[in-house]
C-alpha positions in Angstrom: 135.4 148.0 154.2 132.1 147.3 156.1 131.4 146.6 160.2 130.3 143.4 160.4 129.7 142.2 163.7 132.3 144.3 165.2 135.1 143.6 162.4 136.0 144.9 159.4 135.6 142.6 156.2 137.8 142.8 152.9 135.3 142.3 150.5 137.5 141.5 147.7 139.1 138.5 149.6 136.0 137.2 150.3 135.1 136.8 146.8 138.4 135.2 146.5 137.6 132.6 149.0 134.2 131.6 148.5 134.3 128.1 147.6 132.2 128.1 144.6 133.1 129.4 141.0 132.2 133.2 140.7 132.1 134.2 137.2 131.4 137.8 135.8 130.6 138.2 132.0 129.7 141.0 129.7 126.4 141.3 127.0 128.6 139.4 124.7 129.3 136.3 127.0 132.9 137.2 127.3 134.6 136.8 130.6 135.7 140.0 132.5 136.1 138.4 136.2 137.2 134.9 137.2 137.6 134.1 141.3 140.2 131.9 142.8 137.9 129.1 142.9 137.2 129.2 139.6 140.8 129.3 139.0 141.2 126.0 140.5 137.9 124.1 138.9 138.6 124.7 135.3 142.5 125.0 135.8 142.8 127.8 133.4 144.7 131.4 134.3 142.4 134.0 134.7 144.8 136.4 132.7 144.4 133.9 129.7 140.6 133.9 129.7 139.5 137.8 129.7 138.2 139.1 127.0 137.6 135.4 125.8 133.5 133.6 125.6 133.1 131.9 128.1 130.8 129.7 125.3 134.6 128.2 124.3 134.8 126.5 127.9 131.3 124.9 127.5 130.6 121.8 125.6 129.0 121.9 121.9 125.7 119.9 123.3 125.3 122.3 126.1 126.2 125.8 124.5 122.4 125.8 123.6 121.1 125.9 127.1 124.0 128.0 128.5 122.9 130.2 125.7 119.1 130.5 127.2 120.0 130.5 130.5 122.2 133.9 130.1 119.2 135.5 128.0 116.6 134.8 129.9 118.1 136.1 133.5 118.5 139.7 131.9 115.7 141.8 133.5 115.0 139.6 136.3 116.7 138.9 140.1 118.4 135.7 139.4 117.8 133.1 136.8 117.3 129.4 136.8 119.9 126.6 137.5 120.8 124.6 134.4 123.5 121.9 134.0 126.2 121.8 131.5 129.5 120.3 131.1 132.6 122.2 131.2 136.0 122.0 129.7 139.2 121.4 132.1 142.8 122.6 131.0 143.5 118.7 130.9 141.0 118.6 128.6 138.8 116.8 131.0 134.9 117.5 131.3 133.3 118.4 134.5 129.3 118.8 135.6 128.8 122.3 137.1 125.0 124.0 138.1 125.3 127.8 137.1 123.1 130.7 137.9 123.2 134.2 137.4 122.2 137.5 138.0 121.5 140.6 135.8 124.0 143.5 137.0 124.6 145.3 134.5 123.0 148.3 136.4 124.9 147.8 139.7 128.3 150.1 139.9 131.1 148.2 140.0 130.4 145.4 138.3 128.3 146.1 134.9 127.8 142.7 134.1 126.0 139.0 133.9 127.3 137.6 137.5 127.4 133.3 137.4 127.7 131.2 140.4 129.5 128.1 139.1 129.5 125.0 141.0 131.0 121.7 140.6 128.5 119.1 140.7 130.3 116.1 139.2 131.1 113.9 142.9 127.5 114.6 143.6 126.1 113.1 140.4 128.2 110.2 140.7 127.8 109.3 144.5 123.7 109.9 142.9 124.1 107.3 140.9 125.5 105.1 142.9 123.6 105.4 146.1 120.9 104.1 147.1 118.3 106.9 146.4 118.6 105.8 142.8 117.5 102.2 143.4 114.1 102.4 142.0 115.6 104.1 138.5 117.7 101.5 138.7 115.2 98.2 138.9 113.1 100.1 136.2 116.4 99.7 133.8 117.4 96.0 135.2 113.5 94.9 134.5 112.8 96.9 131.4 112.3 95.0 128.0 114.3 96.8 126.0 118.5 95.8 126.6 120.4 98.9 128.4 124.3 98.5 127.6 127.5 101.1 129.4 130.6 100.5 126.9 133.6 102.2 128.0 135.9 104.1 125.2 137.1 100.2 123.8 133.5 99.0 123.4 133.9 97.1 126.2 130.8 95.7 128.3 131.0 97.9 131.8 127.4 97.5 132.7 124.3 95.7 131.6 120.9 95.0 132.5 119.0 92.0 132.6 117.5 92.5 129.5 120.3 91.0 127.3 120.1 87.7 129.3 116.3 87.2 128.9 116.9 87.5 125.0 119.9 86.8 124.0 121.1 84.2 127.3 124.2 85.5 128.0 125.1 85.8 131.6 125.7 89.3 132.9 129.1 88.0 135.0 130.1 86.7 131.5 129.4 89.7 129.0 131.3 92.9 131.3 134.8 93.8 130.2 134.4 91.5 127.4 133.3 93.7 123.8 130.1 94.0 122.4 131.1 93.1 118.9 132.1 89.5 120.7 128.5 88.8 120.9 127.6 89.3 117.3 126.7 86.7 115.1 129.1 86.0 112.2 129.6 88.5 109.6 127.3 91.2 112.1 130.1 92.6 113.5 131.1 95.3 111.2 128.0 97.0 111.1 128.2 97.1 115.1 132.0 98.6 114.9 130.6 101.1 111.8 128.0 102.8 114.2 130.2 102.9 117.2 132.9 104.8 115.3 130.0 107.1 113.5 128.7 107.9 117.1 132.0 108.1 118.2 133.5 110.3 115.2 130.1 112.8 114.7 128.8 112.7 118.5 125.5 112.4 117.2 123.6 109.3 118.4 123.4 106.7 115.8 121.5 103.2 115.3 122.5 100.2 113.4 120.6 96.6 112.9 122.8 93.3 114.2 122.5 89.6 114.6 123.1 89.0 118.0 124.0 85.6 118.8 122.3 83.6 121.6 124.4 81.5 124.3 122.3 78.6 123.3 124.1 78.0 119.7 121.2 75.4 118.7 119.1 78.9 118.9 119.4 81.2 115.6 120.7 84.8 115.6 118.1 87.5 116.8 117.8 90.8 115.2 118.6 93.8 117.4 118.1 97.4 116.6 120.8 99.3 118.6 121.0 102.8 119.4 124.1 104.4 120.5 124.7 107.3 122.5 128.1 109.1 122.9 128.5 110.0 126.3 132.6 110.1 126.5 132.6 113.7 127.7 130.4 113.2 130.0 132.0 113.0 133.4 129.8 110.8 135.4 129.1 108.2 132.4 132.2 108.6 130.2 131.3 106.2 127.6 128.7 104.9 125.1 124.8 104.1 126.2 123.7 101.7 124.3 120.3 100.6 123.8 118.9 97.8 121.9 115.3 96.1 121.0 114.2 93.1 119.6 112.9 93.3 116.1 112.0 90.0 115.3 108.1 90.7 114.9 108.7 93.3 112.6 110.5 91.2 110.8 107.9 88.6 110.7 105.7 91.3 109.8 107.7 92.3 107.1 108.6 89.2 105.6 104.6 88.8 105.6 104.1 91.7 104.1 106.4 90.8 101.3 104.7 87.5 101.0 101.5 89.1 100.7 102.8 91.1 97.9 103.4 88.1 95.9 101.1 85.3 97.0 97.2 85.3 96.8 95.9 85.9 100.2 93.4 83.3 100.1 95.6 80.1 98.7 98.7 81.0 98.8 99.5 80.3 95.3 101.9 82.6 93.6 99.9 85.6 92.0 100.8 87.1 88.9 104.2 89.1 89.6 105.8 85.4 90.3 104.5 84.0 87.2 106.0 86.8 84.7 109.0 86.9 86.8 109.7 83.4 86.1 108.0 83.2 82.6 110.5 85.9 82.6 113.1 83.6 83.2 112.2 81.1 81.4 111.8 82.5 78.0 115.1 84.3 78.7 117.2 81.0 79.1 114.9 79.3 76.2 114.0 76.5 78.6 111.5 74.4 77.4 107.8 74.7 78.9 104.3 74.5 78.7 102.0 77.0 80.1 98.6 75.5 81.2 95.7 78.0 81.9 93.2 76.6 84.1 89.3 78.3 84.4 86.8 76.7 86.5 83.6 75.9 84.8 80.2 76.9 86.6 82.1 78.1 89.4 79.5 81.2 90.0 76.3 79.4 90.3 78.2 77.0 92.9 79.5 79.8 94.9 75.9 82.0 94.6 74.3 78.5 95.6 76.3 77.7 98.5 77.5 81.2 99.2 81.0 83.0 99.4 82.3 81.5 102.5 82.0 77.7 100.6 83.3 79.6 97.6 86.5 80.5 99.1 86.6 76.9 100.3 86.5 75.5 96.8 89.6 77.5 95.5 91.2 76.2 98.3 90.3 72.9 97.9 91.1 73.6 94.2 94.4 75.1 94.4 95.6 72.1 96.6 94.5 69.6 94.4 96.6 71.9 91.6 99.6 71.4 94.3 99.2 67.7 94.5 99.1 67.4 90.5 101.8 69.2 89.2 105.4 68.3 89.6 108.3 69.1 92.0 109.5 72.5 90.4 106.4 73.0 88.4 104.6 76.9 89.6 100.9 76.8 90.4 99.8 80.5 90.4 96.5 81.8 91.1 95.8 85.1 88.0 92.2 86.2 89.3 88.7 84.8 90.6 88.5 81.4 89.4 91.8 81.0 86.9 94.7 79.6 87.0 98.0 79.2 85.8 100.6 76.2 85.7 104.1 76.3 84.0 105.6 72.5 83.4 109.1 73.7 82.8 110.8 70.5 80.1 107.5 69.7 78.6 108.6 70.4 74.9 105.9 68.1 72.7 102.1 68.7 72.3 101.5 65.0 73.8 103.5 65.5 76.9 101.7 68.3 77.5 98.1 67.1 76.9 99.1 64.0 79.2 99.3 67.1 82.1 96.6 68.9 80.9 94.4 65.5 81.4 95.9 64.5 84.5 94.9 68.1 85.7 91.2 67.8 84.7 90.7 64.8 86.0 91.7 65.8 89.2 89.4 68.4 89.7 86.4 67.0 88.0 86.4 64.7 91.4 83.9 65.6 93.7 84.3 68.7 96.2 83.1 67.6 99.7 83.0 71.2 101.6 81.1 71.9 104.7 78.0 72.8 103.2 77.7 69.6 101.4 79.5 67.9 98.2 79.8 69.9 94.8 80.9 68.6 91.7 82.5 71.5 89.3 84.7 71.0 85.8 87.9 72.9 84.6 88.2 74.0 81.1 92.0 73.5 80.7 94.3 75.4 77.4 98.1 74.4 76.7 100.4 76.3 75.3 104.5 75.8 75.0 106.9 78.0 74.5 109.1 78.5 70.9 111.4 80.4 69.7 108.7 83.7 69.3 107.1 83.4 72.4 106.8 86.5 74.3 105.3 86.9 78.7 102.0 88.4 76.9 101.9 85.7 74.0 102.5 83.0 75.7 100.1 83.5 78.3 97.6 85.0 75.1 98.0 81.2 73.6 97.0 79.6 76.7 94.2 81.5 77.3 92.7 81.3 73.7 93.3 77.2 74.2 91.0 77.3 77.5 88.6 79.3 75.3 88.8 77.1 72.6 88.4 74.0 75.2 85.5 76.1 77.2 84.2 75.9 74.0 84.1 72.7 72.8 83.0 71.8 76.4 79.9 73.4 75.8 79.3 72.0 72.3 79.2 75.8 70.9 81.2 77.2 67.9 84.6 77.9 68.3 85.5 81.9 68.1 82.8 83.6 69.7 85.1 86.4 71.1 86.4 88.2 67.9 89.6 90.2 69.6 90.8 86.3 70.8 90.3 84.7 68.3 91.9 87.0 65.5 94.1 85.2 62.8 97.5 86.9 62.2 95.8 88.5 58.8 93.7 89.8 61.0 95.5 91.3 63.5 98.2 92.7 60.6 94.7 94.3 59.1 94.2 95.8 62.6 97.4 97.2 63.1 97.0 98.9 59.9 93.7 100.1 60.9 95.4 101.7 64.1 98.6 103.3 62.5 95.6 105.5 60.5 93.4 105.6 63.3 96.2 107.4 65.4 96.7 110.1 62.9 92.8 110.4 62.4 92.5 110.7 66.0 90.4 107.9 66.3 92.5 107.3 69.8 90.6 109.4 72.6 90.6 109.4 75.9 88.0 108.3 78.6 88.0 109.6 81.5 86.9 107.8 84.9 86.8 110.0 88.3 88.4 109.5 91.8 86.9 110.8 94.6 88.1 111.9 98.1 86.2 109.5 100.4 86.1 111.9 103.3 84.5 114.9 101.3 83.0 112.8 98.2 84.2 115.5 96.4 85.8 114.7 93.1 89.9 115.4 92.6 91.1 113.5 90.1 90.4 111.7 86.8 92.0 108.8 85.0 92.7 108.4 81.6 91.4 105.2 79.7 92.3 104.8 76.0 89.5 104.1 73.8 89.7 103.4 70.1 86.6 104.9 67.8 87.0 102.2 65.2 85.0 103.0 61.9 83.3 99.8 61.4 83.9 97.4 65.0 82.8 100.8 67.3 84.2 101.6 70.4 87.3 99.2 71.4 88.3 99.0 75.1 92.0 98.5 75.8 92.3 95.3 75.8 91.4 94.9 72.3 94.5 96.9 70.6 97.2 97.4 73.9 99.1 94.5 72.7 98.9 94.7 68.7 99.9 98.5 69.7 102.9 97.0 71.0 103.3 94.4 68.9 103.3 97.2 65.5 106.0 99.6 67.8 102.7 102.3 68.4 102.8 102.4 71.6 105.1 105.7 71.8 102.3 107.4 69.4 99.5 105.7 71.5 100.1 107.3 74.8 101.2 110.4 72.9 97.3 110.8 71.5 95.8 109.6 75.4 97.6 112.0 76.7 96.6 114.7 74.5 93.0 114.4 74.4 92.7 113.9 78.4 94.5 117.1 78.6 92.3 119.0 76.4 89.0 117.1 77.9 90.7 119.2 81.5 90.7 121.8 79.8 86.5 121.7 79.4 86.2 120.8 83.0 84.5 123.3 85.4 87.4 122.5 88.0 90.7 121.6 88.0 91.7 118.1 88.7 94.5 115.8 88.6 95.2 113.5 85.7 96.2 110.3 86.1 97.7 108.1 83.4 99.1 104.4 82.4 102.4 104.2 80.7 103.9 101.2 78.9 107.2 99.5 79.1 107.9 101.0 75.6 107.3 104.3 76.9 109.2 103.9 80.0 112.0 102.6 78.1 111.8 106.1 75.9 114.4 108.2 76.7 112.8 111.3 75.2 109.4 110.4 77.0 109.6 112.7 80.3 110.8 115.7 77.6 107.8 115.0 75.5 105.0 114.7 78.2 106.6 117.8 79.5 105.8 119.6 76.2 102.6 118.2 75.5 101.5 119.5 79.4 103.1 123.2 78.3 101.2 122.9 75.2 97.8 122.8 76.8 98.6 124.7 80.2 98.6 122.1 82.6 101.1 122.2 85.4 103.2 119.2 85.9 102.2 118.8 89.3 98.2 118.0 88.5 100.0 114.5 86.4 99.7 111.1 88.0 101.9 108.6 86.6 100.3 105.3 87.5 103.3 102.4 87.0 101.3 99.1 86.8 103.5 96.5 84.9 105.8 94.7 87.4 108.1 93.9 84.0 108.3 97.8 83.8 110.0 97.9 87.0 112.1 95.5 86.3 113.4 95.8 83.2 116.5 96.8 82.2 117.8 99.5 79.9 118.3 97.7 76.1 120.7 99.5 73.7 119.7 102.8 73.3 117.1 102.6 75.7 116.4 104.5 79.0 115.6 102.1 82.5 112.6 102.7 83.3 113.3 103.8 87.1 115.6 107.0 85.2 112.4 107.9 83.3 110.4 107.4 86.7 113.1 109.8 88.1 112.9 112.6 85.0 109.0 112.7 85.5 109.3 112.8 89.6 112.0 115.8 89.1 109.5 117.2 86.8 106.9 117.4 89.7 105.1 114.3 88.4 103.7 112.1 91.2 103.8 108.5 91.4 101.6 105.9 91.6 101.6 101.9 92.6 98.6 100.6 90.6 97.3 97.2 91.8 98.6 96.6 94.7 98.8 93.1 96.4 98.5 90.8 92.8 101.5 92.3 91.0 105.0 93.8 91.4 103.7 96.1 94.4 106.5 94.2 96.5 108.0 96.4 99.6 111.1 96.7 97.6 109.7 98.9 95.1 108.5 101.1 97.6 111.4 101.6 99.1 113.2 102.2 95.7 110.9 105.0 93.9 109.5 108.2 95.6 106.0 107.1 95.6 102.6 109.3 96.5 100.2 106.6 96.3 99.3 102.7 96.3 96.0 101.6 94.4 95.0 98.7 96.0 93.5 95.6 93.4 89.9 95.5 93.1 90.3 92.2 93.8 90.7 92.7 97.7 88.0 96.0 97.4 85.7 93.3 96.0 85.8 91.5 99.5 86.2 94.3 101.8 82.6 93.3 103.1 82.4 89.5 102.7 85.9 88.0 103.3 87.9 88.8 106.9 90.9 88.3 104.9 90.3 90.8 102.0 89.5 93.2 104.3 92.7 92.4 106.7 94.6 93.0 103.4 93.1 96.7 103.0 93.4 97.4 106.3 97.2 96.6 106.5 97.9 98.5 103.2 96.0 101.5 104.7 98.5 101.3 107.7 101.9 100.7 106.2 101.0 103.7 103.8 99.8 105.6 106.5 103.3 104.7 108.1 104.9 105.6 104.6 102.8 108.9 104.2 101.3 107.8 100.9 97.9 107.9 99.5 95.8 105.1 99.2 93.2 104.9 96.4 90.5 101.7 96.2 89.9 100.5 92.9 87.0 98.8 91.3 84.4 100.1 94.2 81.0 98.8 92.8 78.4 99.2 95.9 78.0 101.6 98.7 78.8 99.2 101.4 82.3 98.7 99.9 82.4 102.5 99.8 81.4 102.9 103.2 83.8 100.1 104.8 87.0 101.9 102.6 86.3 105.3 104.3 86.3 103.5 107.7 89.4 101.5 106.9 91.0 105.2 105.9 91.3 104.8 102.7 91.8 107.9 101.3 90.2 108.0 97.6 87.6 106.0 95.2 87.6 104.6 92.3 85.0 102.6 90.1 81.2 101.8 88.3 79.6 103.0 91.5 81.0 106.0 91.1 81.4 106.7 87.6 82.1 104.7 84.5 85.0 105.9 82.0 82.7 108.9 80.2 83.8 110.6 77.0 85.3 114.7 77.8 81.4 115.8 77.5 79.9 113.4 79.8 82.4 113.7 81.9 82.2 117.6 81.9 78.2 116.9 82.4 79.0 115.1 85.4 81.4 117.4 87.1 78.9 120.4 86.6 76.2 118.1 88.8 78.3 115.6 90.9 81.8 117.1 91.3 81.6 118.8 94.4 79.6 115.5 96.2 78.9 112.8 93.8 76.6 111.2 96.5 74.6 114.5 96.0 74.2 115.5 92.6 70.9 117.7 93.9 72.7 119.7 96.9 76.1 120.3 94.0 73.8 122.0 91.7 71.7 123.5 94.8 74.9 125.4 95.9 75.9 126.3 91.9 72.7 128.2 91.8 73.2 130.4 95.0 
């Protein structure tokens, strides 16, 4: 006993009496010492609790910063006050402020001494006094919607928020549920996230029509996020918070427009027209298919210049619009081509009626703002039988406009040999590549890609080329479709593959390698088992392979009998360490669906929209959208068909992240292209400084 004042205290009651929680603990957290307040705040006998944590009282989201707040008072005189939520014999939650105070030296008590005090009234009168009032008008007047649901999802606070968007008034929406204010068939998703936040205690989000009070005024999109606060004393429910996300779906749904409509005219681009040629051939309707090339267009647009040039295909693809029939597609295929399918045109006569009423439309004259132009079409038909095929189809058409360009110009038909092959001809060729193949005839060019920030060069892409005794040097397009045609495309990509991987192996560096595969090979079940062997046999690691998908029939496809889908093969390479690659972006199947759907490392944006990146506003909008939503995304992206320094200059201040094209390089045999590593690889801007810094 001490003299205090003249009186003797007893120590031990006073402890007993203070009125806040005294707590004592030992290094492990356990309790040793519990006061008679404490006693009465958490309800539990002390004789139950020692020996026990004292972590088992606190709540899981809090043990964390109880946790720090013990370990960090060791070693000093009295640590810092944190909050946390307790548990209650009733198994109700209050707020208490601890702090403690290393004693694990003092005699006596050998221990981790906590003041515990409840805090709960005092948080609640806080929140509703005045002294909050500015907190709250910052929640009434924010932009986003700020919802209280008690433990029913019912409506117990709200701020103005939900009126300005959605209508509703406040005095109408509390103690009625959320869910009520869903539009039809929302709901669900609304009552799966509350349960989920409710169930994991995690916070959760969900996306739900919300109805507006005005029901001439559609649903608007909501993203909700919901926060489980039950156990929380002073809230005891769920916060809910919710934003609008109507522009990003305006964005979206523009985006996905972009992906298949030409961003000058809006015509359909090529993904729509083999989708519904798709279609088409699959139900055997009857139709023709009208390829459309504007004659003389160049000199008109070098004349009057781009601006007037890009007015013209306007001008042109309306007029196409106005021709055509209700149901009829109008789809623009590249610069100055087009394509029309007349679906029920089944007779030759029918369909040259079209093909006339076509021409003569757009041989009228063009009045554009620079002055009137007069321009012709050169127009080829073909309809669809019982053989026709996407690519042959689209092959016949294209040989008629020839044939018509032709005859136009008053010069002999058949000027372009691989067009205008007869079937002897092509059988004769297809023979002639079955040898070539095991000859090894088949090689591989091999273009580089560049990083545009260091000009250094990372990667090359393989281009078959065909070494053909007697017609020399065959690009691609002269034997991809016979290849197909004569079932050798498996062997086809087999040799590419090869002989890029052995022109690495020459290379003073190593690069990455990327390559084009078919629908055939997709389709292959063995095919990620086969590149994987060809890459062991010549030492290359399966993470240097870029798999480039550029067929949007490839990604569409499904599986025939005994045949893989080509998004399980896509899988078997990715597993493999294979990346992946979305070749021509914006003109084909490079829809926001098939990003979402495959593990993707890059886009490739068309060469049509690099083309423009310095003459057309929109072209370059397109590139600089792409560079953002696969920065968003975290993918590469990689501008093909870069033909002048400007263009390469603009990408690199867009972001884009490599190059690709004649500027650069063309596709060079495995010795030029080793030649031009050895002097351009490390800055092919600066072949001189490259070999300057080989030599030191």
């Amino acid at each position: 006993m001490n003299d205090v004042v003249g009186e003797q205290i007893d120590f031990a009651a006073l402890v007993q009496n203070i009125p806040d929680s005294l707590v004592v603990v030992d290094s492990a957290i356990n309790l040793v010492f519990v006061n008679q307040a404490g006693v009465e705040l958490l309800g539990w006998k002390a004789e139950d609790w020692h020996g026990r944590s004292l972590l088992e009282l606190v709540h899981p989201d809090d043990v964390a910063v109880m946790v720090s707040s013990a370990t960090t008072v060791l070693g000093k005189s009295h640590g810092t006050p944190v909050e946390v939520r307790v548990r209650c014999a009733d198994d109700s939650w209050r707020r208490v402020e601890i702090v403690g105070r290393d004693a694990f030296d003092h005699p006596g008590v050998r221990g981790l001494v906590i003041m515990v005090r409840d805090i709960t009234q005092r948080r609640m009168w806080e929140v509703a006094a005045g002294d909050t009032a500015v907190f709250q008008q910052l929640v009434q007047h924010g932009s986003s919607i700020t919802l209280l649901l008690d433990d029913a999802g019912r409506i117990s606070s709200v701020n103005a928020a939900f009126t300005r968007l959605l209508g509703h008034d406040p005095s109408l929406t509390v103690d009625h549920c959320l869910v009520e204010f869903c539009a039809p068939g929302s709901a669900a998703d609304l009552e799966t996230a509350v349960e989920l936040a409710r169930s994991s205690g995690s916070v959760t989000s969900c996306e739900v029509a919300m109805r507006n009070s005005d029901p001439t005024v559609p649903p608007r999109p909501i993203r909700f996020e919901i926060v489980n606060l039950l156990d929380d004393p002073v809230i005891g429910g769920f916060v809910v918070t919710g934003h609008d996300v109507s522009d990003l779906h305006r964005a979206r749904r523009s985006l996905e427009h972009l992906a298949r409509h030409d961003a000058l005219t809006g015509l359909a681009n090529r993904s729509v027209l083999i989708e519904q040629l798709e279609q088409i051939i699959a139900t055997r309707q009857p139709t023709a298919a009208v390829f459309i090339d504007l004659d003389r267009f160049k000199p008109v647009n070098d004349l009057f210049g781009h601006e007037a040039g890009d007015e013209l295909l306007c001008e042109v693809s309306e007029r196409l619009r106005r021709v055509v029939r209700q149901g009829d597609l109008v789809a623009r295929v590249g610069g100055d081509e087009f394509v029309v399918l007349a679906v029920g045109v089944d007779d030759l006569a029918t369909g040259q009626a079209f093909c006339d009423r076509i021409d003569a439309s757009l041989a009228e004259p063009y009045l554009l703002a620079d002055g009137p132009v007069r321009l012709t079409a050169s127009v080829g038909l073909a309809l669809r039988d019982a053989e026709s095929t996407v690519t042959g189809l689209l092959a016949d058409a294209d040989l008629a406009m020839y044939e018509a360009k032709a005859e136009r110009r008053g010069e002999p038909l058949g000027r372009d040999p691989h067009r205008q092959r007869t079937a002897n001809e092509r059988r004769k060729l297809a023979d002639d590549l079955a040898v070539g193949l095991h000859a090894g005839e088949v090689v591989a060019y091999l273009q580089p890609l560049v990083e545009l920030a260091s000009n250094r060069t990372v990667e090359v892409e393989a281009l078959a080329r065909w070494n053909h005794p007697t017609l020399d040097t065959l690009g691609p397009m002269a034997f991809l479709d016979l290849a197909e045609d004569a079932g050798l495309d498996l062997q086809l990509g087999d040799a590419v593959l090869r002989s890029a991987c052995q022109a690495l192996q020459g290379l003073p560096q190593p690069l990455r390698l990327g390559i084009n595969l078919s629908v055939a090979q997709l389709t292959d079940r063995g095919l990620a088992a086969r590149i994987a062997g060809i890459l062991r046999e010549y030492s290359l690691p399966p993470e240097r392979l870029v798999v480039e998908i550029t067929e949007r029939d490839t990604l569409a496809r499904r599986a025939g009998v005994g045949r893989a889908a080509p998004e399980r093969t896509l899988t078997e390479l990715r597993e493999m360490g294979a990346s992946l690659a979305l070749d021509d972006f914006g003109t084909g199947y490079s829809s926001l669906t098939h990003i979402r759907r495959y593990t993707l490392n890059s886009v490739k944006i068309d060469r049509t929209f690099v083309a423009g990146v310095c003459t057309h506003p929109e072209d370059r909008a397109v590139v600089a959208a792409v560079v953002g939503m696969a920065g968003a995304l975290g993918l590469q992206v990689v501008a093909e068909g870069v033909e002048t320094d400007e263009q390469y200059d603009t990408l690199r201040e867009l972001g884009c992240t490599m190059a690709q094209g004649f500027l650069i390089a063309h596709p060079m045999t495995a010795a030029e292209m080793r030649d031009w590593m050895e002097t351009r690889g490390d800055d092919w801007r600066h072949p001189v400084a490259s070999l300057a810094r080989r030599s030191q």
